[in-house]
ROVO-802798 format. One record per residue (C-alpha): residue number from 0; residue in three letters; x, z, y. Coordinates in steps of 0.25 Angstrom, whole numbers, always signed. Layout:
PAZA  pos  code      u      w      v
PAZA  NUM   ala      X      Z      Y
...
//
This chain:
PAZA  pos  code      u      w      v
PAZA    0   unk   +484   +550   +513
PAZA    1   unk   +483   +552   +499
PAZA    2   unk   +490   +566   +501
PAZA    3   unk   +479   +570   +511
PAZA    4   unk   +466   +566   +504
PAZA    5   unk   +471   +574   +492
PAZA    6   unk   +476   +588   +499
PAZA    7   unk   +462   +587   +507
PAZA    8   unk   +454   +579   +496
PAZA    9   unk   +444   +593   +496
PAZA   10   unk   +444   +592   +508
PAZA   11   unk   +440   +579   +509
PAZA   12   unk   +429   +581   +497
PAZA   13   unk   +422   +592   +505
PAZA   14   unk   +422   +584   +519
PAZA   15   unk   +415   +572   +510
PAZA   16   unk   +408   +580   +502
PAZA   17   unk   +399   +588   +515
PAZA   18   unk   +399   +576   +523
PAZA   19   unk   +394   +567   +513
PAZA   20   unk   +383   +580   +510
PAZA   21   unk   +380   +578   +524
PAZA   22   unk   +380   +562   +527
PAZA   23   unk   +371   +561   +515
PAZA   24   unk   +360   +571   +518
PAZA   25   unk   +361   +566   +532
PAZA   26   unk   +359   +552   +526
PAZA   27   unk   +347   +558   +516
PAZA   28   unk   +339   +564   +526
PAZA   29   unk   +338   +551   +536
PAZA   30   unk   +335   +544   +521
PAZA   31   unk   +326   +556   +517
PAZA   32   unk   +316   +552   +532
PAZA   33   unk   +307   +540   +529
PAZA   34   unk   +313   +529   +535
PAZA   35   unk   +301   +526   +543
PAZA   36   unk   +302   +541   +551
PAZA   37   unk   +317   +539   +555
PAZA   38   unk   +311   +523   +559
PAZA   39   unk   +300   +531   +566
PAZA   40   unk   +310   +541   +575
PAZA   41   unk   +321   +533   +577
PAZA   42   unk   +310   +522   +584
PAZA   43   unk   +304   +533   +591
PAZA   44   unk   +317   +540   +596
PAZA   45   unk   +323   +524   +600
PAZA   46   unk   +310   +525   +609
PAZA   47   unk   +312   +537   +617
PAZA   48   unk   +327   +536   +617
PAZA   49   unk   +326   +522   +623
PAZA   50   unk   +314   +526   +635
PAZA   51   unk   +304   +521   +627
PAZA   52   unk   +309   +508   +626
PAZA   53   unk   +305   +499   +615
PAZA   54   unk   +317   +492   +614
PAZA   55   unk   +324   +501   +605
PAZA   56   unk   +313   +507   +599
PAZA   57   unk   +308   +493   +594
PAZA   58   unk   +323   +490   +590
PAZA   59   unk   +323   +503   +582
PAZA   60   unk   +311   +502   +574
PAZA   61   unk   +313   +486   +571
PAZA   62   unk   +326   +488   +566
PAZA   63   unk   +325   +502   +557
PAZA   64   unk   +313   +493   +551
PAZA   65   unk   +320   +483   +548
PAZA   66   unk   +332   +492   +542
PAZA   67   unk   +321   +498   +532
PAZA   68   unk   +314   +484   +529
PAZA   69   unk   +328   +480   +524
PAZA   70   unk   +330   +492   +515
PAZA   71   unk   +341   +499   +523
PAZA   72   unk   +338   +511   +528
PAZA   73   unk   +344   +520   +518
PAZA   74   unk   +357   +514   +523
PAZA   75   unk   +352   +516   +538
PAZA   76   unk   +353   +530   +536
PAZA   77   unk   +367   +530   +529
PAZA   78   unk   +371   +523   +541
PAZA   79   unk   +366   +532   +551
PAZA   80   unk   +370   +544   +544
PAZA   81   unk   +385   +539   +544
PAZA   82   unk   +382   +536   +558
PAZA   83   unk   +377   +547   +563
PAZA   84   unk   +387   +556   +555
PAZA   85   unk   +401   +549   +558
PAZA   86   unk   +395   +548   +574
PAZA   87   unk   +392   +564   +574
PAZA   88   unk   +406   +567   +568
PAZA   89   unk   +413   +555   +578
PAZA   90   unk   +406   +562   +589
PAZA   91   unk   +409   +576   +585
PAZA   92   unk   +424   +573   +585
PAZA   93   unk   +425   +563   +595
PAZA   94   unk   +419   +570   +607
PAZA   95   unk   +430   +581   +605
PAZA   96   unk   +439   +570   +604
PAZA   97   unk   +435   +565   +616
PAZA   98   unk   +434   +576   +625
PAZA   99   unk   +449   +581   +619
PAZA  100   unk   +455   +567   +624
PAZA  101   unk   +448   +567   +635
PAZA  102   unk   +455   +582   +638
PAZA  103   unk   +468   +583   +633
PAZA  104   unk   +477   +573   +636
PAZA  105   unk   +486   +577   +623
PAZA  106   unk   +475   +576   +614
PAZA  107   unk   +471   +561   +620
PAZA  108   unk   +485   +556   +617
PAZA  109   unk   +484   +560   +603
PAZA  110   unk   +469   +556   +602
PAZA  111   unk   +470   +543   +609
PAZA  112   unk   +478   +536   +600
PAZA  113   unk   +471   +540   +588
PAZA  114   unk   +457   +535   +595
PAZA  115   unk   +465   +520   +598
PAZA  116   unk   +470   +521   +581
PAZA  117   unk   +456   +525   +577
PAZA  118   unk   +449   +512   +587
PAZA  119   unk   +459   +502   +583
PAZA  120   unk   +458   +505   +567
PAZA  121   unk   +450   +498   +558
PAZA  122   unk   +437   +503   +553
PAZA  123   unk   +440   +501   +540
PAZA  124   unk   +453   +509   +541
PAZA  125   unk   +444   +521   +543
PAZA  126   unk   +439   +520   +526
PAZA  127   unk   +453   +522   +520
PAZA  128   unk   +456   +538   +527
PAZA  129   unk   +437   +541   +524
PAZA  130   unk   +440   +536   +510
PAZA  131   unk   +451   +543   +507
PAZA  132   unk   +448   +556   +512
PAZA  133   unk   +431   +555   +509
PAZA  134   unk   +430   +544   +497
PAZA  135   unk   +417   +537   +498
PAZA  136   unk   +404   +536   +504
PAZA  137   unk   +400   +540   +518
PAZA  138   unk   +409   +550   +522
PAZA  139   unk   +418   +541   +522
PAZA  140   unk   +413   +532   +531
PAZA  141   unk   +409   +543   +541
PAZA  142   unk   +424   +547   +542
PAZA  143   unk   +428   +533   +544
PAZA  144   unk   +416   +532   +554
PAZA  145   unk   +420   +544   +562
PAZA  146   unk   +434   +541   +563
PAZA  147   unk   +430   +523   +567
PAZA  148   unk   +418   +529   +576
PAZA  149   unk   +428   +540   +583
PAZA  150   unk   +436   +535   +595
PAZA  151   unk   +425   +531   +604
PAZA  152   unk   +416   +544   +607
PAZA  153   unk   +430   +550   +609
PAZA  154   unk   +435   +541   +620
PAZA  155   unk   +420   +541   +626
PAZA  156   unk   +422   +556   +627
PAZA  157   unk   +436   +556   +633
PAZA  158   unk   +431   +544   +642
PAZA  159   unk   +419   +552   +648
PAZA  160   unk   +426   +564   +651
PAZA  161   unk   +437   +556   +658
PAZA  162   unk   +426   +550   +667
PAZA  163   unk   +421   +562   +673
PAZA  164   unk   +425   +563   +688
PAZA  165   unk   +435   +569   +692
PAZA  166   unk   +428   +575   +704
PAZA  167   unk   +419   +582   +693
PAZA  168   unk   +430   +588   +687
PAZA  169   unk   +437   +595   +699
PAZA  170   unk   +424   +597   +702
PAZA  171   unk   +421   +605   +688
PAZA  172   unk   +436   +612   +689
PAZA  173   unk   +433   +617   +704
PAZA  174   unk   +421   +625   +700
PAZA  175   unk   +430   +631   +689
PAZA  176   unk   +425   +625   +675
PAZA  177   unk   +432   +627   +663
PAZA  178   unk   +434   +615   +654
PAZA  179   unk   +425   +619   +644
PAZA  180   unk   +416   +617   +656
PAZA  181   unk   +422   +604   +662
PAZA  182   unk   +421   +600   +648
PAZA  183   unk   +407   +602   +645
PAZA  184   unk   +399   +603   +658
PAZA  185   unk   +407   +590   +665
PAZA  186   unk   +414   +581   +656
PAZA  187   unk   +405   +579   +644
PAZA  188   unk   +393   +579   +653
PAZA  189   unk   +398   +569   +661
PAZA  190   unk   +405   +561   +650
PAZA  191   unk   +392   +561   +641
PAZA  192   unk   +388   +547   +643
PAZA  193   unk   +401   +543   +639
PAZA  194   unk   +402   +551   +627
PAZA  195   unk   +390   +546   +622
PAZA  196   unk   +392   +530   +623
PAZA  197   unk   +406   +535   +615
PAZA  198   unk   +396   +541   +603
PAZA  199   unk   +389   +530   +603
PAZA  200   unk   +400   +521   +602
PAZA  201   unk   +405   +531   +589
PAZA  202   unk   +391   +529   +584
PAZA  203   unk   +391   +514   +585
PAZA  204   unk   +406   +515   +580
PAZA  205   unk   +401   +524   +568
PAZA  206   unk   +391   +512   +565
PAZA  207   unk   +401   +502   +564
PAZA  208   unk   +408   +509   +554
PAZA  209   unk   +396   +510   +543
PAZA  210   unk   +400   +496   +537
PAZA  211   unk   +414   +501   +537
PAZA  212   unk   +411   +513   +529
PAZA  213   unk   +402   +508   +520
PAZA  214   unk   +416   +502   +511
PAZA  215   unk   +419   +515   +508
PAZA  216   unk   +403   +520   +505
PAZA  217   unk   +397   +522   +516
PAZA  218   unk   +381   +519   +515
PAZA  219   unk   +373   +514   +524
PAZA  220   unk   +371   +500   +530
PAZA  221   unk   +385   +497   +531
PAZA  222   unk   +387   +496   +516
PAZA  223   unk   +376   +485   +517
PAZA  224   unk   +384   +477   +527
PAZA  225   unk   +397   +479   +519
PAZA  226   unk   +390   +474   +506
PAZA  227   unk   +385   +462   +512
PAZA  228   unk   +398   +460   +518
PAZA  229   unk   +406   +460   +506
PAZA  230   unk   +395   +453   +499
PAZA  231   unk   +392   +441   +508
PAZA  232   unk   +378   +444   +508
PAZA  233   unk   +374   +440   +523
PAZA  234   unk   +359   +443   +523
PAZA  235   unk   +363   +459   +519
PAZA  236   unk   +375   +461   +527
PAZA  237   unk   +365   +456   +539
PAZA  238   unk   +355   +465   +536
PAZA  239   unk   +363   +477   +534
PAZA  240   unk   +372   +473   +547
PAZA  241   unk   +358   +473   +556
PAZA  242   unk   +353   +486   +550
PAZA  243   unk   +367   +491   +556
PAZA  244   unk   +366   +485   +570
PAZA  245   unk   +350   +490   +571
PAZA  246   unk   +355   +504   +568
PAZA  247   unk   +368   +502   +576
PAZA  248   unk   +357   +496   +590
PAZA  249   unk   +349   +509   +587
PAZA  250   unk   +359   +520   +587
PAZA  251   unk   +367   +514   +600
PAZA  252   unk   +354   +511   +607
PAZA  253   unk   +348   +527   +603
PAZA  254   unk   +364   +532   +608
PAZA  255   unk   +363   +524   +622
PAZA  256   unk   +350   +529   +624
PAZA  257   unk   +353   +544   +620
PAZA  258   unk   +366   +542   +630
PAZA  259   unk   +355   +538   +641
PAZA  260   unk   +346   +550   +639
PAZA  261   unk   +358   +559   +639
PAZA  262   unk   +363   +552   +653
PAZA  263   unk   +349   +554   +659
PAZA  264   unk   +346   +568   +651
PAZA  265   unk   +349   +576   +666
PAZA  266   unk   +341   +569   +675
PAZA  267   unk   +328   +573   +667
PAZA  268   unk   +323   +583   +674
PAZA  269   unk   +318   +598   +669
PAZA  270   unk   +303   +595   +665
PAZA  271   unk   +305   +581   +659
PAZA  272   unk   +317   +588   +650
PAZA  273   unk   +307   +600   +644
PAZA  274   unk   +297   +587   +642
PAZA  275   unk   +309   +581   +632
PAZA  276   unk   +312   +593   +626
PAZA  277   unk   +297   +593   +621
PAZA  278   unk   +296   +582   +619
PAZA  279   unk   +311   +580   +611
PAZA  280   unk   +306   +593   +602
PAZA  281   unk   +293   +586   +598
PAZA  282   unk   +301   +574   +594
PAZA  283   unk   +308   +583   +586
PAZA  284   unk   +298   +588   +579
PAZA  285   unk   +291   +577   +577
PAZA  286   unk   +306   +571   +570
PAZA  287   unk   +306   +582   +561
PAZA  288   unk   +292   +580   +557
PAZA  289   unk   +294   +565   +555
PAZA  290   unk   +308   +568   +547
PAZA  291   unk   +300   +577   +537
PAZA  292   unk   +288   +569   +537
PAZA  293   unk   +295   +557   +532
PAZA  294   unk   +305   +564   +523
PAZA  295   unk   +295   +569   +515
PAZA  296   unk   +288   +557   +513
PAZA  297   unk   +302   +550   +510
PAZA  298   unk   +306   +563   +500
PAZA  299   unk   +291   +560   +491
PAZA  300   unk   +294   +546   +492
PAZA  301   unk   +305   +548   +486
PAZA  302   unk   +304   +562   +476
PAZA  303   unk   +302   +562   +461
PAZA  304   unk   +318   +554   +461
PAZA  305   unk   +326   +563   +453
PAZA  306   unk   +340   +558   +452
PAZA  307   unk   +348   +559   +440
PAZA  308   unk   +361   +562   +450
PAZA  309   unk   +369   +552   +461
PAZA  310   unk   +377   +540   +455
PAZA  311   unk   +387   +533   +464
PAZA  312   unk   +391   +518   +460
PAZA  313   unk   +402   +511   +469
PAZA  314   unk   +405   +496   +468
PAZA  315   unk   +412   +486   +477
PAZA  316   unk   +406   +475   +483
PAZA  317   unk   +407   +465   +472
PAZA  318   unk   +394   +458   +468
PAZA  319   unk   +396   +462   +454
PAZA  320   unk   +398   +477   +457
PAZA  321   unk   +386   +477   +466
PAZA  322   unk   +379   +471   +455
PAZA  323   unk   +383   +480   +443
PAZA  324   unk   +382   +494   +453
PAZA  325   unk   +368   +491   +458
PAZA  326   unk   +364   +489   +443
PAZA  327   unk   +371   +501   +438
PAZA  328   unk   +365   +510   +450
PAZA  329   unk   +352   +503   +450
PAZA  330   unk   +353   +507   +433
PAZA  331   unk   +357   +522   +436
PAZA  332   unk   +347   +524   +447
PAZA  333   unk   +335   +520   +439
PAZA  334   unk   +342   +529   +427
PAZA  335   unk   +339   +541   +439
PAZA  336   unk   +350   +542   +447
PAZA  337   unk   +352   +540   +461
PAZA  338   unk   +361   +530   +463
PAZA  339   unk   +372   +528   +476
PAZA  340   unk   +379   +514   +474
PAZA  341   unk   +391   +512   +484
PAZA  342   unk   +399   +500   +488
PAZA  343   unk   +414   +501   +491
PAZA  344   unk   +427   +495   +492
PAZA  345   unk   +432   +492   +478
PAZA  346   unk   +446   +503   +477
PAZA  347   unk   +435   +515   +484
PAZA  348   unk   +425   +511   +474
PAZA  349   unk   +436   +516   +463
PAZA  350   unk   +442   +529   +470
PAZA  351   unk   +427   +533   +474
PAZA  352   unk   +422   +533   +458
PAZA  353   unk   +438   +538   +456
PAZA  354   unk   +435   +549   +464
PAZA  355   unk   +420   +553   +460
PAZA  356   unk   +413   +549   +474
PAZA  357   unk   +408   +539   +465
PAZA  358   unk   +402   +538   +451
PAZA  359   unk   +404   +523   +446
PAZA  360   unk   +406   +510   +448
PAZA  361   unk   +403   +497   +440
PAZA  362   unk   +415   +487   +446
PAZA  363   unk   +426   +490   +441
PAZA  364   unk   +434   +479   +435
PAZA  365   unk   +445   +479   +425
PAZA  366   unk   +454   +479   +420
PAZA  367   unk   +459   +468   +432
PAZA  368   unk   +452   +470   +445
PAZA  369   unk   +453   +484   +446
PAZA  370   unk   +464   +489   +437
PAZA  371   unk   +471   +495   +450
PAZA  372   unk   +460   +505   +454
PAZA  373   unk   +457   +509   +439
PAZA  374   unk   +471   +510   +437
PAZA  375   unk   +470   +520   +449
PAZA  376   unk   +458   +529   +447
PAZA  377   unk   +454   +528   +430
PAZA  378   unk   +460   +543   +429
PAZA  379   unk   +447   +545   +438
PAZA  380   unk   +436   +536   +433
PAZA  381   unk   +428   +535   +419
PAZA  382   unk   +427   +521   +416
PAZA  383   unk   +415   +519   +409
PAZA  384   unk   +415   +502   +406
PAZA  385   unk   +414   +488   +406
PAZA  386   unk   +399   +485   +415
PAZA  387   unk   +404   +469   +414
PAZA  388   unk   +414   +464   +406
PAZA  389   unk   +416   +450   +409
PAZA  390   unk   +422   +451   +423
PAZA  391   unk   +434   +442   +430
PAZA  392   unk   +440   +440   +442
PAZA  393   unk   +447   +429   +446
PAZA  394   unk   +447   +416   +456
PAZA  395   unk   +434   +408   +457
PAZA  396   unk   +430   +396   +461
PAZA  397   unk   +419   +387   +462
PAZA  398   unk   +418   +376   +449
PAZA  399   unk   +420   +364   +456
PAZA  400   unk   +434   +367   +458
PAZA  401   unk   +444   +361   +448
PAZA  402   unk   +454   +373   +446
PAZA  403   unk   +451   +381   +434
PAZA  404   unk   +462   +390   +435
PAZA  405   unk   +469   +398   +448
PAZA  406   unk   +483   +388   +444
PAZA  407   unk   +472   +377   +447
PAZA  408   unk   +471   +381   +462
PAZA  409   unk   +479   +373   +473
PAZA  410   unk   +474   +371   +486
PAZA  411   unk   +460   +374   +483
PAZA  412   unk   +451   +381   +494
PAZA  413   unk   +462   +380   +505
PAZA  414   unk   +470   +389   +495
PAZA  415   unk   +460   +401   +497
PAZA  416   unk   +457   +411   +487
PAZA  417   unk   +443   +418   +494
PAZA  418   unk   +442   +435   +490
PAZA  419   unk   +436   +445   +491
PAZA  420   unk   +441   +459   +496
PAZA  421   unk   +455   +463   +499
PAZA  422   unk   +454   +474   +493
PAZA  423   unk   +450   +468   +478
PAZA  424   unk   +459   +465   +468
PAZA  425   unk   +454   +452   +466
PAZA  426   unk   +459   +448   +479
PAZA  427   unk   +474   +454   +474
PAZA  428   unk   +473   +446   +460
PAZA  429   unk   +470   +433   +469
PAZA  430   unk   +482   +435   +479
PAZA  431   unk   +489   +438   +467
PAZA  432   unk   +485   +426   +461
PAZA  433   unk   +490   +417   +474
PAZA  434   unk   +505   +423   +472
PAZA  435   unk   +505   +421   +455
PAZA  436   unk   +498   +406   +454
PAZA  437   unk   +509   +396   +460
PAZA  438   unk   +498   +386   +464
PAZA  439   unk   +491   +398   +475
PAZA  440   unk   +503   +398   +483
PAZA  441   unk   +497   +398   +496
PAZA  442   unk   +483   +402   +493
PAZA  443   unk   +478   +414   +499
PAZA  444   unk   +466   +426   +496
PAZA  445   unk   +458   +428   +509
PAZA  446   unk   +450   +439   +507
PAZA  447   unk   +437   +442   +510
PAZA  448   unk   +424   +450   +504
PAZA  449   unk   +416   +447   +491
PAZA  450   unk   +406   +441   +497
PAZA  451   unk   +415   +433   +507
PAZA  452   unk   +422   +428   +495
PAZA  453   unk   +408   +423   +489
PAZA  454   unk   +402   +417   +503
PAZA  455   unk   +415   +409   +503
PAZA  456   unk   +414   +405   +488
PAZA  457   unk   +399   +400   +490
PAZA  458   unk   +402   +393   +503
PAZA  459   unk   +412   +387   +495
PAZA  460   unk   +405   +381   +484
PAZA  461   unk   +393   +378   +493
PAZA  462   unk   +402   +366   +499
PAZA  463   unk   +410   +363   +487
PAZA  464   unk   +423   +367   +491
PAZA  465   unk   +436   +375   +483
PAZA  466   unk   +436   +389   +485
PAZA  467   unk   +443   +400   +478
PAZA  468   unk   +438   +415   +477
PAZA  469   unk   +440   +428   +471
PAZA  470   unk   +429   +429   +460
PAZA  471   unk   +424   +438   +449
PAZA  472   unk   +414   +437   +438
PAZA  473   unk   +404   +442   +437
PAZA  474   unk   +397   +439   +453
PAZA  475   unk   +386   +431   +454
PAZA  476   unk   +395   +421   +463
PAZA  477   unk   +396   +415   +447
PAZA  478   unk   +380   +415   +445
PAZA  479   unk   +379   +406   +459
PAZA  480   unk   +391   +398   +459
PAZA  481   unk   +399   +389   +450
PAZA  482   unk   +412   +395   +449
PAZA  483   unk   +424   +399   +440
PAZA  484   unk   +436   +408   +440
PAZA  485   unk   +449   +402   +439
PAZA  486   unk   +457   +405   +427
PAZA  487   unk   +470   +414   +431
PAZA  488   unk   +479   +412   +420
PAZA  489   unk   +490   +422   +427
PAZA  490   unk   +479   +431   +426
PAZA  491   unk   +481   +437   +440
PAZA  492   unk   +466   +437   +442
PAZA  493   unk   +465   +447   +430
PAZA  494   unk   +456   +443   +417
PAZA  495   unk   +443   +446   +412
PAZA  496   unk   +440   +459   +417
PAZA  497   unk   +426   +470   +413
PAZA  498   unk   +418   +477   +426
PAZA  499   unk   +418   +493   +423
PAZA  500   unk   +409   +505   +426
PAZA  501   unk   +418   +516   +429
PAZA  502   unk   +412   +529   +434
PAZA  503   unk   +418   +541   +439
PAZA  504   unk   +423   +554   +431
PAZA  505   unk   +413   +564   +427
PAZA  506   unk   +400   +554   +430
PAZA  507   unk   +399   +554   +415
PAZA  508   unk   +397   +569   +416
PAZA  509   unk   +388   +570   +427
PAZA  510   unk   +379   +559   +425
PAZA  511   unk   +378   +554   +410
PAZA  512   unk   +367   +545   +411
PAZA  513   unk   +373   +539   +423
PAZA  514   unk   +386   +535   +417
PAZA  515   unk   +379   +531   +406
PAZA  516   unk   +374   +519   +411
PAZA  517   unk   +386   +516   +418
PAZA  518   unk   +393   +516   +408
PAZA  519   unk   +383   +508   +399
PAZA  520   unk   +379   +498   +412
PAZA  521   unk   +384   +485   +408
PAZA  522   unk   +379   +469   +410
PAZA  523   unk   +383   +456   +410
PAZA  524   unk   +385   +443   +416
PAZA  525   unk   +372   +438   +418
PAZA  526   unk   +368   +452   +420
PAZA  527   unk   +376   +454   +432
PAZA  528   unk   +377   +440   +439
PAZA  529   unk   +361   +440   +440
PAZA  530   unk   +360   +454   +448
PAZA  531   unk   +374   +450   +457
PAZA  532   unk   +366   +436   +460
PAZA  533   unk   +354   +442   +464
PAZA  534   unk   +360   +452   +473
PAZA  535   unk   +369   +441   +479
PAZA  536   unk   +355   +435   +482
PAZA  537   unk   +352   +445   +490
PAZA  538   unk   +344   +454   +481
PAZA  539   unk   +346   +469   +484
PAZA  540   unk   +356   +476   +472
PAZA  541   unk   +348   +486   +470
PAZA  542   unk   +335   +477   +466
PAZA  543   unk   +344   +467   +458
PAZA  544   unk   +348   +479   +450
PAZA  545   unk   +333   +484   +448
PAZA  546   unk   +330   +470   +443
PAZA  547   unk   +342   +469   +433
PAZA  548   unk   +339   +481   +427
PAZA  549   unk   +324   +479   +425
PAZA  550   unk   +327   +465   +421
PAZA  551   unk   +337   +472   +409
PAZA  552   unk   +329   +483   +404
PAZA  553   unk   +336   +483   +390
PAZA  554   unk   +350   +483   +396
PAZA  555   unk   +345   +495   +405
PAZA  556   unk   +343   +502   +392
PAZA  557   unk   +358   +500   +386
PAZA  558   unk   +363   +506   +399
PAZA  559   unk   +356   +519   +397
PAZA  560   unk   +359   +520   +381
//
């Protein structure tokens, strides 16, 4: 693998570098309407599509609204963009596909079983082979789409041409038609029903991987649902989840209906056709109009912002990287830049700044928790300083409980130590730490996610019983609970570690100002527990971060000396 993404890396670069070009723009443009004039003919062409129905219709615009009122249709039209892009391309290769397996019996024994491999493999599986080949962000996530969302328009296509009657094909072959003919005057025709409930099922397939993707940078709605998943935060999670089933009802509802249309298309007759074809071009027109007309009213909304240039901050979902990331980005975006702040697994956060998809992070611990990944990419990184210096891992409990050091733990919370992600090296310290301490034999680290460990911790406490998790200061599960971290005198937890900026190479070059405040940006206990607390309480990152640096004017200032 290693030996492939580095003889076609440039290959690779300019793949993701034209069809990230083209994903965005696709994605500007839907952003660029006004919301209200994509509202306004997606209602109107649910209506029409659906008869005149008001079912639909009534579904449609009800549940756009509520997508806007909740302050997530930018992530909408992520969403559909990777949806409609990684659908397109499925379709584009899978059709083909189809009608190859449905016409050569060699090339069905060798597809066939890479079809069964491809249904039967984990979605997740699909991220390692996009991220190595495409890094980060949404191109990514429509390779991985296209390959999850692949199998079933394929064997749709084979399916329908199978089923066309045998007496139709002598038929066709008696009156001497090529296969070219066959192909295209008999079996697709007769097989289009089919193919079309197999692209809807890629679509709907395409849809499910959206969550999926947003771990390795895809935007949209899924990184909301992912968020609030690892993060425990029920009320986000749900609304992000229902913004995803609304849009999920109306594009398989708009596909059946299409499908229906298709079916019944031959039995309108002559006059009633010209009457649609009039009527289709004024609709056109009309779209065209609506289009321009709201996206000049979106573009003067919107004119006299100037940015400085585009600044991309990663973090993993730990409270106090969301914290610290939504402070620096909201700092550097009212300095005048525009600012693109991306959650993702913890060792992708390190190789994507590594390898300049993007330009800093504020997480990383040292010289413990993340000595292996430094270790592996500081030739490549500028590590700018210390953001928080009073940082530590270790195993926390609530303070009611007697043991004060880990060689104090026996039996305690049915010999359970609650983590987080098993991919974090806090998990690998505490399984460590069960074979080093003679006292844990038999204990065992069940992994979960951060917020999963915290609902577990608060449930805990709530009814007064033991429990034992994996725990870091600074997060705000210190500013709402009683607790304390055990001491570790093996020191297999590691010791007092500092939370560092680190950027990329060359941002210091390319954006002065910018990396100036990075490198400045730092606070402190209090600091930092009050905006994670406020966000856990539900308030929205961005608006927490407004208030922190309104509140701390004076600090703002030391940032940008």
């Amino acid at each position: 693998m290693q030996w492939f993404t580095q003889t076609f890396a440039q290959l690779f670069n300019v793949i993701q570098t034209i069809g990230q070009g083209g994903i965005d723009w696709i994605s500007d443009f839907l952003i660029w309407i006004n919301p209200f004039v994509l509202m306004l003919l997606i209602v109107v062409t649910a209506y029409y599509i659906s008869g005149k129905k008001l079912g639909l219709t009534i579904f449609s615009f009800l549940g756009l609204l509520f997508i806007y009122n909740q302050h997530l249709w930018n992530d909408l039209m992520s969403t559909l963009t990777l949806v409609m892009v990684s659908s397109l391309i499925a379709l584009i290769i899978g059709v083909p596909l189809g009608i190859l397996d449905a016409k050569s019996q060699t090339a069905s024994k060798i597809i066939t079983p890479f079809l069964d491999f491809m249904q039967t493999m984990p979605g997740f599986v699909y991220l390692i082979p996009a991220v190595a080949f495409f890094g980060i962000g949404v191109m990514p996530g429509v390779v991985s789409s296209v390959i999850f969302a692949l199998p079933p328009v394929v064997r749709m296509t084979n399916l329908g041409i199978h089923q066309v009657p045998k007496s139709l094909v002598e038929t066709s072959a008696s009156f001497g038609s090529t296969d070219t003919q066959r192909l295209f005057k008999l079996d697709l025709p007769y097989a289009r029903n089919t193919i079309l409930e197999g692209a809807n099922q890629t679509i709907m397939m395409s849809l499910s991987m959206v969550v999926i993707a947003s771990m390795i940078g895809a935007p949209g709605l899924g990184r909301g649902v992912l968020s609030a998943v690892q993060r425990a935060q029920v009320g986000h999670g749900f609304v992000n989840g229902l913004a995803l089933v609304i849009m999920a009802i109306i594009i398989d509802r708009f596909a059946h209906n299409i499908n229906r249309h298709v079916a019944h298309r031959k039995l309108i007759d002559a006059q009633s056709r010209k009457h649609q074809h009039k009527v289709h071009i004024i609709a056109a027109v009309a779209l065209i109009l609506l289009t321009v007309t709201g996206g000049v009213v979106q573009a003067a909304t919107t004119s006299g912002n100037h940015s400085k240039g585009h600044i991309k901050l990663v973090y993993v979902e730990w409270d106090d990287a969301v914290a610290t990331t939504n402070v620096a980005g909201e700092l550097l975006r009212q300095a005048g830049y525009d600012v693109d702040i991306m959650p993702l697994d913890d060792s992708i956060m390190w190789k994507s700044v590594a390898t300049k998809q993007a330009d800093a992070m504020l997480c990383a611990w040292l010289p413990t928790t993340h000595k292996n990944e430094y270790a592996e990419y500081k030739n490549q990184l500028d590590l700018l300083g210390v953001n928080y210096d009073k940082a530590q891992v270790g195993l926390v409990v609530p303070d009611y409980m007697k043991a004060n050091s880990i060689e104090d733990l026996k039996n305690e919370a049915n010999k359970t130590i609650t983590g987080i992600e098993p991919s974090e090296s806090i998990v690998d310290y505490a399984q460590n730490a069960t074979k080093e301490y003679t006292n844990l034999k038999g204990w065992q680290v069940s992994t979960s996610s951060s917020g999963a460990m915290a609902v577990v911790l608060g449930q805990a406490v709530k009814n007064h019983q033991d429990v034992v998790v994996t725990g870091w200061s600074p997060h705000w599960i210190f500013a709402k609970y009683h607790l304390k971290i055990l001491q570790d005198p093996k020191k297999i937890m590691g010791e007092s570690e500092k939370i560092n900026t680190i950027a990329r190479q060359g941002l210091k070059d390319d954006y002065p100002e910018a990396y100036r405040l990075l490198k400045n940006f730092k606070w402190d206990e209090q600091d930092i527990s009050q905006v994670m607390l406020r966000i856990r309480n539900g308030e929205n990152p961005q608006e927490v971060a407004q208030w922190w640096l309104s509140s701390h004017s004076s600090r703002v200032q030391t940032f940008k000396q």
